[in-house]
C-alpha positions in Angstrom: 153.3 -60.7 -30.1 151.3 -64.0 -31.6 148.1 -62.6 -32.3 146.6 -59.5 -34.0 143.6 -57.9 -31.8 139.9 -59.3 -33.0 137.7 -57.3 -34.7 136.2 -55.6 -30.9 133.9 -59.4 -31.0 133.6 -60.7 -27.2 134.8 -63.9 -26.7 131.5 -65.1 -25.8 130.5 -64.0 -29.0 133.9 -66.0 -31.3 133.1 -68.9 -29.3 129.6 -68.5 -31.0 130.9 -67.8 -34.4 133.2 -70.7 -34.4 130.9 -72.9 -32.8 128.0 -72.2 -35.5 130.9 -72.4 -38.4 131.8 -75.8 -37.2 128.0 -77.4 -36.9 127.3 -76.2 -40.5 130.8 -77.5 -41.3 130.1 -81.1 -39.8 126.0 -81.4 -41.7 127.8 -79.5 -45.2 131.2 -82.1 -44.9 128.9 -85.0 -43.8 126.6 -84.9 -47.0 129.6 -83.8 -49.0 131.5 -86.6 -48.0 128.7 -89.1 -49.4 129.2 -87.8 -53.1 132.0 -90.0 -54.1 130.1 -92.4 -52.5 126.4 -92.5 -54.2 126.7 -95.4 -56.7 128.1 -97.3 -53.6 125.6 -96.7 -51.2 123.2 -97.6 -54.5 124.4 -100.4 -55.1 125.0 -101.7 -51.4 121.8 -103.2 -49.5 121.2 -100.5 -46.8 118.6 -102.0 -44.7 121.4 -105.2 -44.5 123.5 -104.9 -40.7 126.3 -105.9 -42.8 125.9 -102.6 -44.9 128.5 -101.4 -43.9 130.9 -104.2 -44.8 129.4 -103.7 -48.0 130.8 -100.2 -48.2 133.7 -101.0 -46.7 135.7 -103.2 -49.5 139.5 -102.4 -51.4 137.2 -101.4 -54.5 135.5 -98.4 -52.4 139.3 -97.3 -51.4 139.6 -94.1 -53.6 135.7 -93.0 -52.7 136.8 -93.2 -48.9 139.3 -91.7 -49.7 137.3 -88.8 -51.4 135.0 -88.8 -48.6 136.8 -88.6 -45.8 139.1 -85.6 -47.0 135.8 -83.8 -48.0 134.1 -84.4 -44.5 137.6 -83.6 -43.0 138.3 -80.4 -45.2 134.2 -79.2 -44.1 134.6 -79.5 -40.6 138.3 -79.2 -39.3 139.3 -76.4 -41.5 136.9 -74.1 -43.2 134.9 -73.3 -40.1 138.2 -71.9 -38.4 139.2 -70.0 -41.5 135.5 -68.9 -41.8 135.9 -67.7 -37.7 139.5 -66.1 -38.6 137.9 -63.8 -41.4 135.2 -63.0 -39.2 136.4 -62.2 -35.7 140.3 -61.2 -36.8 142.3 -58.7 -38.2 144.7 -60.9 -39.3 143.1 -64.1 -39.8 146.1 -66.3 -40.9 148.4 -64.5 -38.8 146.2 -65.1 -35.7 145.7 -68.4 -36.4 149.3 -69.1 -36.1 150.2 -70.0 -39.9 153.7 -68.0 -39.9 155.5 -67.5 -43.2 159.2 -68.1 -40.9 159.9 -71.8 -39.6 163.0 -72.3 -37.4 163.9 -75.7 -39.0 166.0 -76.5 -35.3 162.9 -76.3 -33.7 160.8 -78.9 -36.6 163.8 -80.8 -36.1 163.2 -81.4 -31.9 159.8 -81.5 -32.9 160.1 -84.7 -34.6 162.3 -85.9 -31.7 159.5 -84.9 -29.2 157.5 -87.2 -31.1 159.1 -90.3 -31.4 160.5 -89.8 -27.8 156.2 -89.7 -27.2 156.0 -92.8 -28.7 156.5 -95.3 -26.0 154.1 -92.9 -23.5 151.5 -93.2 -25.8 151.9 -96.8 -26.1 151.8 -97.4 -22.0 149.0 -95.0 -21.7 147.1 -97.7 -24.1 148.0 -100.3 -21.3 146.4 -98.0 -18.8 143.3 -97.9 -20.4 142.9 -101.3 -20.8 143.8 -102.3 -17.2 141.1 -99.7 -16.0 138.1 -101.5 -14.0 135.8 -101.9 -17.2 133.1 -104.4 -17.4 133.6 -107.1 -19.7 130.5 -106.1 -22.0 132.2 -102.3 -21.3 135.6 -103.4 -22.9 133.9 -105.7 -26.0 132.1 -103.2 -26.9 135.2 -100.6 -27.0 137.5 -103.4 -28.8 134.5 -103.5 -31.6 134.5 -100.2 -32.1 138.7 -100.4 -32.7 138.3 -103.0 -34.9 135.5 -101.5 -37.3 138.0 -98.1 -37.2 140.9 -99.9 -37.7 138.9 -101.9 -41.1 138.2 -98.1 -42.2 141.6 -97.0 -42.1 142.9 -100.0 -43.1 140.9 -99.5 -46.7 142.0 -95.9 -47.3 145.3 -97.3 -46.5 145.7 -100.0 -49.2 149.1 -99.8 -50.2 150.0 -102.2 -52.7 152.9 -99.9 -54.4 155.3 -97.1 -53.3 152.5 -94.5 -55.6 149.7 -95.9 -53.3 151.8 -95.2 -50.3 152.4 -91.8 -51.3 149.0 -91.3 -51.7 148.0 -92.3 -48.7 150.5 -90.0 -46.7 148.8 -87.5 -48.2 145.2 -88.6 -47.4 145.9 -89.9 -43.7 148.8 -88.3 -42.5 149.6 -84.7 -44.4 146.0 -83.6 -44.5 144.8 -84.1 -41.3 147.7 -82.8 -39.9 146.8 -79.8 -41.6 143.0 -79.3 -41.1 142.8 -80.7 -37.6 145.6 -78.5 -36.4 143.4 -75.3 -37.9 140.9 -76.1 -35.9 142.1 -77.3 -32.8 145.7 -75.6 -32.0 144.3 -72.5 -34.1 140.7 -72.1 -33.4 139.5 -73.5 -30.2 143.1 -73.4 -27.9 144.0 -70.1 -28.7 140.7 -68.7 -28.1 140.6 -70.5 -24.8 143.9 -69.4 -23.8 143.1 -65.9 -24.0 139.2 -66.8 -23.0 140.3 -68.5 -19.4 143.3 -66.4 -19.1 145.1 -69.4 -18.3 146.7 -71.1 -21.2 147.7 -74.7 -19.8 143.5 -75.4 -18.8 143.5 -74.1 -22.6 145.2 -77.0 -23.8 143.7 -79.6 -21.4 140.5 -79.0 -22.5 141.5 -78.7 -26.1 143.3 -82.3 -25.5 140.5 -83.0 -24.8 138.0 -82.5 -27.3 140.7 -83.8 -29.7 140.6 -87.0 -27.9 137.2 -87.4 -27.6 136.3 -86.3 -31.5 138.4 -89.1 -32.8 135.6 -91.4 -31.0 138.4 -93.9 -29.9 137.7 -95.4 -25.9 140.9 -97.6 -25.9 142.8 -94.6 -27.1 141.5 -91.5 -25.5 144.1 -91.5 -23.0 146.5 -91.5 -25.6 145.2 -88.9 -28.3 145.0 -87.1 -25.1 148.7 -87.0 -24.5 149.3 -86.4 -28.0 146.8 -83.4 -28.2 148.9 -81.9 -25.0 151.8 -82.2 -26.4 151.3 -80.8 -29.9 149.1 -77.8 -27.8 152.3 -77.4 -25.6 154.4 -77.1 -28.7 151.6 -74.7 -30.1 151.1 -72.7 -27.0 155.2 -71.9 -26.4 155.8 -71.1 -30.2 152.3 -69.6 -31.6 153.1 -71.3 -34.9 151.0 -73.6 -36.2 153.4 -74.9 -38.7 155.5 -76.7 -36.0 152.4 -78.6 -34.8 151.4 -79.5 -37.8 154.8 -81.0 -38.6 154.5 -82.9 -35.2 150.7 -84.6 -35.7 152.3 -85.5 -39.9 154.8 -87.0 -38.4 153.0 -88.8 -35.9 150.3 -90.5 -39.0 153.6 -90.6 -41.0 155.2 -92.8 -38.5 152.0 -94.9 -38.5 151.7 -94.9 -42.4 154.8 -96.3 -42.8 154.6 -99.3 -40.1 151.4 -100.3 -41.7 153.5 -100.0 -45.5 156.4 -101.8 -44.1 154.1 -104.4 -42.2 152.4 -105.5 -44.8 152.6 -108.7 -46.4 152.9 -109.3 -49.8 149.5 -109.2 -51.4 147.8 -108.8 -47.4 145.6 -105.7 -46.3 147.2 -103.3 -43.8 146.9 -103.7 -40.3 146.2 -100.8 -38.6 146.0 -102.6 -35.5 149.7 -103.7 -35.1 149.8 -99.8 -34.3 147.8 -100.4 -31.0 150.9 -102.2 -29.1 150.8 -101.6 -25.6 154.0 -101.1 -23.7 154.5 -101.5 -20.0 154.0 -98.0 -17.1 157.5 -98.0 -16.9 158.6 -97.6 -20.2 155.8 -94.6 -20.3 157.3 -93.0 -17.6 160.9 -92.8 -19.2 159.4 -91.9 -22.3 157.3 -88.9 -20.5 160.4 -87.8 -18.9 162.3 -87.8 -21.6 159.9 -85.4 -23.4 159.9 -83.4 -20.5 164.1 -83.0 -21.2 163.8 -82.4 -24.5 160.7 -79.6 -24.0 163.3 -78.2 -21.9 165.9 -77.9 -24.7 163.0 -76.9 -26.9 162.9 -73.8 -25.1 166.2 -73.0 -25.7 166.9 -73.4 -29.2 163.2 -71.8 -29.8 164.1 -68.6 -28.3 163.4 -66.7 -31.2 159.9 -68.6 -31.8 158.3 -68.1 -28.5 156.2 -64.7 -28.0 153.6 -65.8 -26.1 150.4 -67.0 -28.0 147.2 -65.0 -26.9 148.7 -61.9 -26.6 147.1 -59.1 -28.7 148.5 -56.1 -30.7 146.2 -53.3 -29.2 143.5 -51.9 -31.5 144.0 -47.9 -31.1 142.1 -46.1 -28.2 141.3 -49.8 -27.0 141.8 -50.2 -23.3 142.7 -54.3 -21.9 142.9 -55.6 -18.6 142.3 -59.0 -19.4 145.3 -60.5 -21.4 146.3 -63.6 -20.1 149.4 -63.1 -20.4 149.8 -59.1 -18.8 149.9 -58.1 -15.5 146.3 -57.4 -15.1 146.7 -54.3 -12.7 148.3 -52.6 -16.0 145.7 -51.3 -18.7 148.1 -49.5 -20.5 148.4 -50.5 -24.8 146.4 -53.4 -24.3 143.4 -54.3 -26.0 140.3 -55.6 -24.8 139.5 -58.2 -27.3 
């Protein structure tokens, strides 16, 4: 079994804890974040339209830096751990941080990934050949450019140390706080909430999507979401889906390293490529093949996430993953 039974807390009642956790996170992390960032701001003109640009610049790199791991740290994983200690038995354990990782399994992971690649590339074509008005689809390439000129600073890469570093800023930490939160915290509790885990990672997928604040690619952090929630859902650790979103900023890390021109600014952008339907489709396909295999050689690593160790003297009939006519050894929450 995945998860240890909660703490008797409905789930109307963790969706509150986790909820409230993650709004104090977001205000704490948001004023947090603008520490490294005070004799910036200062020195910047803030009533200008261009403040921003000010803010913006290769000399600001390490305070962005600073500031967006603080913010990140604040509101993707401290709230869940917060929710874990709180509503949990076994906070860590429930969560889905397992001590054992079947390397085979982080190895198709990684394969899963790059196979995704080319999907998530068509699924940027798709967007963009939606019906949107042409103030509709400015406004949404403005919005990519200014995130692209964010990540483009905190990716200034001028040696192999600075590359380094920023793996570790944009690609390992992330990985590992926004996996807490989402795969962790809000799919597993929906999975067991809804009592059907695929509309678990849907809507997860979704919030995913939709938090990274990206119109050109929600269809595509969409996919991604699914996929590492798939992974998540069929293993219940949360090591193997955080090896899957690293890799995935890895892979984008490095293009932007080994893109860059001599003495030129990374290009974030050159990420964005769009590829035609049909080389979506094979790549979706082929996922589907190797999820397949996945199952096999994950045999060991799949106990079906959501299903709780009964508290004693607890009766359950609403595991979503028992026959619900059976409220024998199950728990109720």
């Amino acid at each position: 079994m995945a998860y240890f039974a909660t703490k008797r807390i409905t789930y109307w009642g963790q969706f509150g804890v986790l909820t409230a956790f993650t709004g104090v996170g977001f205000v704490i992390g948001g004023l947090a974040g603008l520490v490294p960032l005070i004799g910036k701001i200062k020195a910047a003109d803030f009533s200008s339209p261009n403040f921003l640009n000010q803010i913006l610049t290769p000399e600001n790199t390490n305070a962005l830096r600073w500031m967006n791991s603080i913010t990140n740290l604040f509101f993707f994983f401290l709230p869940p751990i917060a929710y874990g200690l709180i509503c949990h038995q076994k906070p860590f354990v429930h969560l889905g941080f397992k001590q054992k990782v079947n390397w085979s399994s982080a190895g198709l992971v990684i394969l899963i990934m790059i196979a995704a690649l080319p999907m998530v590339g068509a699924l940027q074509e798709l967007t963009e050949m939606l019906p949107w008005s042409k103030a509709a689809l400015l406004k949404f390439k403005l919005a990519e450019d200014d995130y692209n000129k964010a990540v483009g600073i905190m990716a200034k890469m001028d040696n192999f140390g600075e590359y380094l570093v920023a793996m570790f800023v944009i690609a390992l930490l992330p990985a590992i706080f926004e996996e807490t939160l989402f795969r962790g915290a809000i799919q597993n509790l929906l999975s067991r909430w809804f009592k059907m885990p695929i509309l678990g990672i849907v809507v997860t997928a979704i919030v995913f999507s939709a938090l990274h604040g990206s119109y050109l690619g929600f269809l595509s952090r969409f996919a991604l979401g699914a996929v590492l929630g798939w992974i998540y859902y069929r293993t219940g650790n949360l090591w193997l889906s955080i090896i899957g979103h690293f890799f995935n900023n890895a892979f984008g890390v490095t293009v932007m390293y080994l893109a860059k021109k001599p003495g030129g600014k990374p290009d974030p952008s050159a990420l964005d490529e769009s590829l035609p339907l049909w080389a979506g489709l094979i790549s979706a396909l082929v996922v589907y093949a190797l999820f397949i295999f996945f199952e096999k050689i994950s045999k060991q690593e799949i106990d079906h996430p959501g299903e709780e160790i009964p508290l004693p003297g607890v009766q359950f009939k609403l595991n979503p993953f028992a026959d619900n006519d059976s409220t024998s050894e199950r728990t109720r929450y």
